[in-house]
N, C-alpha and C positions, 0 to 999 in steps of 0.2 A: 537570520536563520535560512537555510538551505532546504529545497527540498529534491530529492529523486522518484523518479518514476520506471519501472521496471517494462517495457514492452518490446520481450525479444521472445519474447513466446510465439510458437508456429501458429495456437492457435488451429490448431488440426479439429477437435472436434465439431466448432463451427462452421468446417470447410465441410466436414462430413456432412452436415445439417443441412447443410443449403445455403450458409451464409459465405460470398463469396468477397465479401470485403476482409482487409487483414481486421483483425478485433480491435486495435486502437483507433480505426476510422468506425467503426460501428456505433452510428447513430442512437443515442435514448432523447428521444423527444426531440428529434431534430438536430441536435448537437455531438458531437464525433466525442470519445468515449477522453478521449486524451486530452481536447479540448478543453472540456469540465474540468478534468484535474489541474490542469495549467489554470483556468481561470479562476477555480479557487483558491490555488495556491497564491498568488496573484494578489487577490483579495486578504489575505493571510500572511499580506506580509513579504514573501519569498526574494529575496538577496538573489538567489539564482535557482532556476529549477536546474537539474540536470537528468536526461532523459535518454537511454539505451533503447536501442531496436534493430533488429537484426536484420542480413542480405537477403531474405527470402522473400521478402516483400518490398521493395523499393517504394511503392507506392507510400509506406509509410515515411519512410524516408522522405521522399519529397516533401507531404506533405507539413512537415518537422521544419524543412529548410525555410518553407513559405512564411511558417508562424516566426522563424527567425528572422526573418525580414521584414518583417510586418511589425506587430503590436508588444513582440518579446522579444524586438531587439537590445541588445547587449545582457539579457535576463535570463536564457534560453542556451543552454548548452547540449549539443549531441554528439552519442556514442553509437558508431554501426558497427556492429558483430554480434556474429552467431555465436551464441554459449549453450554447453547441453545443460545449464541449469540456471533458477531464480539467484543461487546461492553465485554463481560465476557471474551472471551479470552483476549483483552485489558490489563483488570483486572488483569490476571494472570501475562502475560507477567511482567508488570509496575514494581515491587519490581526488577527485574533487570536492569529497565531503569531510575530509580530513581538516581541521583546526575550529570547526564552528557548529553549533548542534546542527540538527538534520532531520527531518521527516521522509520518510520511505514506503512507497506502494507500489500496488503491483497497477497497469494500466486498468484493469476490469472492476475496480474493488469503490463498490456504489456503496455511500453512507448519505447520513443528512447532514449538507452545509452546515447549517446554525452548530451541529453540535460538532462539527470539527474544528470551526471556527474556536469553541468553548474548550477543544482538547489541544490543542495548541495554544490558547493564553495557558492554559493551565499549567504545560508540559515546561513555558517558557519562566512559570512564578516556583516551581518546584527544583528542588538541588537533586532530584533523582536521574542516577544514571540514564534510565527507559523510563517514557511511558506507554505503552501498549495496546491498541482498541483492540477492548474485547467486547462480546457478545452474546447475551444468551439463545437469543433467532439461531436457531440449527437450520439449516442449509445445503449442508456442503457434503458433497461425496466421502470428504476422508480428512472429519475436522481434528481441529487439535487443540485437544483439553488443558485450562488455565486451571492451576491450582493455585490456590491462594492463603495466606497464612489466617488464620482462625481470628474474627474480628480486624482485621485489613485486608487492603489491596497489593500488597504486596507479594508478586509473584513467586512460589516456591520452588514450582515444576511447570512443565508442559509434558504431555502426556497421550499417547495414541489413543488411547481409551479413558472412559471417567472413570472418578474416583469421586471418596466422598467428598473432598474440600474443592471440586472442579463446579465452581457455579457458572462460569462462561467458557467461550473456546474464541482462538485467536483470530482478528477480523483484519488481519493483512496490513494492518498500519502500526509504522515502528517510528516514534519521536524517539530518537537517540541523540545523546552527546559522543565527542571522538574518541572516548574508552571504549567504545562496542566497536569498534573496527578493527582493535589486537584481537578482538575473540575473533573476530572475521577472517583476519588472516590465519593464527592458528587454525581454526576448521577448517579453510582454503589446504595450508600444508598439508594435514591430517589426512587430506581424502576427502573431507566430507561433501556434500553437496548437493542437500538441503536446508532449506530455510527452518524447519522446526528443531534441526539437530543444531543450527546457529544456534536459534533462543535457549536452547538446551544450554548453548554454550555461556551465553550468559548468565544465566542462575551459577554453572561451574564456577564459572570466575571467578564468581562472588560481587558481581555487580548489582546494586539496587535498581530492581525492575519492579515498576507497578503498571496494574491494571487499569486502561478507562472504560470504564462500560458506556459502551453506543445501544441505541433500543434496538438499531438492525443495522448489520453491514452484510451485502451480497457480492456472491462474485458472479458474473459471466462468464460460464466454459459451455453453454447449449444455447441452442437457439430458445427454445422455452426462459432460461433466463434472461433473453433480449424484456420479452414481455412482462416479467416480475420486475424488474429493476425501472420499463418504465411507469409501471404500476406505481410502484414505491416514490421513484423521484413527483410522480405528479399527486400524490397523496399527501409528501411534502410541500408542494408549493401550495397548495389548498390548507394545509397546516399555517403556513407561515403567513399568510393572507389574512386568518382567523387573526392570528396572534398582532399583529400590526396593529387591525381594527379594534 
């Protein structure tokens, strides 16, 4: 299995903030925000990560080249370019996610280990098209509401606003096989270019997409979520410390 990581975002509102690192080097607990993803993918299995980041920041870049010479070599694949959207770098990513399932997130997108771990065996024992981390932890500036079919998980819609069958909203991680990548390029043709008009597009298509519900998934776009995320990941390791003993 494959995974990708989305980090070609400017990352502007952090810069506004006062954080002057690009947001994939932004530290939670010591540890650089891209690192975590790379090392739990890692852990999870991962055949190859492959990871997008754009010319505005080189520092990122570098930093990318290092880890490919290092500890993810021949594992560690990168793409540098500026795209005006999540949905473009997608695009790029795709030609290497093409023939083999795939997991996808954006760099910022903090959940709990244990349970990603458990949505990827899951995603890997299921013949569904997607599976989807959702979430009921609202968060987020401008979420977007999972509808689900009535006694399943089984996604009907996504949705700018709730409704009544909307028990969670989407928490940035997409386990897909390589039939979500025609809907990918259709949306690409179309015009589109966002990622919620993607998942739109797969319900379209008629692809079987289910729900995983995580207890919480964050993103970081403010400096204020530096400090919730690292709240959460060390509330998790105190969780998991319990659970060992």
């Amino acid at each position: 299995m494959k995974f990708a990581i989305i980090a070609a975002g400017e990352g502007s509102r952090l810069h506004e903030e006062g954080i002057s690192l690009p947001k994939p080097l932004v530290h939670l607990n010591g540890e650089p925000m891209i690192d975590r993803l790379l090392r739990i993918f890692t852990d999870c299995g991962a055949e190859e990560t492959v990871v997008i980041v754009n010319r505005l920041h080189p520092e990122t870049e570098a930093h990318v080249r290092i880890l490919m010479e290092g500890e993810y070599k021949d594992r560690l694949r990168l793409i540098v370019k500026t795209t005006p959207s999540s949905m473009h770098s997608f695009s790029e990513l795709a030609p290497y996610l093409d023939g083999a399932p795939f997991c996808l997130t954006t760099v910022d997108t903090i959940f709990r280990e244990a349970e990603f771990r458990d949505y990827i065996r899951e995603f890997e024992s299921t013949p569904y098209d997607g599976l989807m981390g959702v979430t009921d932890f609202i968060d987020d500036e401008k979420p977007l509401y999972v509808a689900t079919e009535a006694g399943s998980l089984r996604v009907k819609g996504f949705h700018d606003a709730p409704t009544a069958d909307c028990r969670f909203i989407s928490g940035g991680i997409y386990a897909l096989r390589p039939k979500a990548l025609q809907t990918l390029r259709r949306c690409m043709a179309e015009g589109q270019s966002r990622m919620r008009n993607f998942q739109r597009g797969l319900i379209a298509d008629g692809l079987s997409i289910y729900a995983r519900p995580f207890s919480k998934i964050l993103d970081v776009d403010h400096a204020e979520d530096i400090r919730k995320a690292e709240s959460f990941l060390l509330c998790e390791e105190t969780y998991t410390k319990v659970g060992e003993a």
